[in-house]
C-alpha positions in Angstrom: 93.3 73.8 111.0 96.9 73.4 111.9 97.7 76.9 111.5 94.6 78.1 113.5 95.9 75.7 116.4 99.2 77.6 116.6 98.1 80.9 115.9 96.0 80.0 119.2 99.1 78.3 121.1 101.4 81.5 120.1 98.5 84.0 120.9 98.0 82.3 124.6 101.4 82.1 125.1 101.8 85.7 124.5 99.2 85.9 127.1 100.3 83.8 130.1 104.4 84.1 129.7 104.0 87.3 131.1 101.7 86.2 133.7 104.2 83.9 135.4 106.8 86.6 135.9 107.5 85.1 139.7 109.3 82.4 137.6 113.0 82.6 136.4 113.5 84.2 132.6 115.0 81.0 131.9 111.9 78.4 132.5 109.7 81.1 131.0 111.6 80.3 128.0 110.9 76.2 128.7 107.8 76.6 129.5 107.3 78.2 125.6 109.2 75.6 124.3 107.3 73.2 125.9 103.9 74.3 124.7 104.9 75.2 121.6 106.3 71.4 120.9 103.0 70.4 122.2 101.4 72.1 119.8 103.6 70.7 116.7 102.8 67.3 118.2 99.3 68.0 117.7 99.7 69.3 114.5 101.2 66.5 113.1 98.6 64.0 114.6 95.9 66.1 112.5 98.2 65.7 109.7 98.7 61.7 110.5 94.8 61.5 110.9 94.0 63.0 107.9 96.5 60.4 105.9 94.6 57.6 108.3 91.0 59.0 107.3 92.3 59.3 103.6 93.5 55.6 103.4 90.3 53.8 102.9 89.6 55.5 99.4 92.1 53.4 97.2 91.4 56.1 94.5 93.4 59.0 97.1 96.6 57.1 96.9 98.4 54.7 99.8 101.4 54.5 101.4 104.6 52.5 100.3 107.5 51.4 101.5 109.0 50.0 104.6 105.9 49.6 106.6 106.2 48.8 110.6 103.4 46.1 110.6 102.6 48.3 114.0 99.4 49.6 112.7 98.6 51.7 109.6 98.2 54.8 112.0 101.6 54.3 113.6 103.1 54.9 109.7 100.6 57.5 109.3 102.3 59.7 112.0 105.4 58.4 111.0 105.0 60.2 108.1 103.6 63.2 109.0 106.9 63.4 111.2 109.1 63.2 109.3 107.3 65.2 106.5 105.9 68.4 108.5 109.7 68.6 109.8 110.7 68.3 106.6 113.2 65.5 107.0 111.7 63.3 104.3 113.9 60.2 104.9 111.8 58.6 102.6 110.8 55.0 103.8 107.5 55.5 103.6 106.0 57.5 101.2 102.5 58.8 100.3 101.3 57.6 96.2 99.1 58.9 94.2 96.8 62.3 95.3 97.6 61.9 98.9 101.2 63.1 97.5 99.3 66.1 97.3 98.7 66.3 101.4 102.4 65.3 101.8 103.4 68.2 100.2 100.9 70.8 102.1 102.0 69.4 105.6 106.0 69.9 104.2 105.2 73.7 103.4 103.2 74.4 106.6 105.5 72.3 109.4 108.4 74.4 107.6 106.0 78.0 108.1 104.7 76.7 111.7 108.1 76.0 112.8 110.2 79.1 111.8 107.2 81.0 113.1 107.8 79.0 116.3 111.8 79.7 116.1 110.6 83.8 115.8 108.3 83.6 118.5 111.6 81.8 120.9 113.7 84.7 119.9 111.2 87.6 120.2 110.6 86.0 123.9 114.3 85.3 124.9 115.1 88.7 123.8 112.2 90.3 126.0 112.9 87.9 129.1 116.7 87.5 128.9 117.8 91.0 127.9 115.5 92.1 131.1 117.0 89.4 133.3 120.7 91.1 132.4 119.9 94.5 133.2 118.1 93.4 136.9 121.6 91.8 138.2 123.8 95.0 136.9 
């Protein structure tokens, strides 16, 4: 699901970026970086719910460590933040088969966000290089 969401984000970008070519080549760029960390923000809330929805079944596995006491779904994204960025500080920590989640949102934050990094630089090349030549 995570990966249809940003195939859809990076599609529509593709899509409206040129659409907006009244606006300066630099806030072009924003305005992808923008909805582009929108849609990692939503990707790791499906990951976080999907920890949240898994917790209830004591045979999937829980989550240890330093727990905020703010609420089990607070730790839940926690951890999907950390994780899908691949940080992995490590002071909470998925046991037992949700491990196995852990490990699938690692593999496609770090695939969603290089993606994301090509997509930056395909654009800044098309709307900065452009922006050059106009002013010579």
């Amino acid at each position: 699901m995570a990966i249809l969401i940003h195939y859809e984000a990076l599609f529509q970008l593709d899509k409206i970026l040129p659409m907006v070519a009244h606006i300066s080549p630099r806030f072009r760029v924003l305005i992808g970086v923008g909805a582009i960390f929108m849609a990692h923000v939503l990707e790791i809330w499906l990951f976080a719910l999907g920890y949240f929805f898994t917790l209830p079944f004591p045979v999937m596995g829980g989550l240890v460590g330093n727990i905020s006491g703010h609420g089990v779904l607070l730790d839940c994204a926690y951890l999907s933040f950390v994780t899908f960025t691949t940080l992995g500080y490590g002071e909470v920590v998925a046991q037992g088969y949700l491990r196995y989640l852990t490990g699938v949102e690692a593999l496609t934050g770090f695939i969603l966000i290089t993606w994301s990094a090509s997509f930056l630089f395909i654009e800044m090349q098309k709307y900065w290089t452009s922006s050059k030549s106009n002013k010579r």
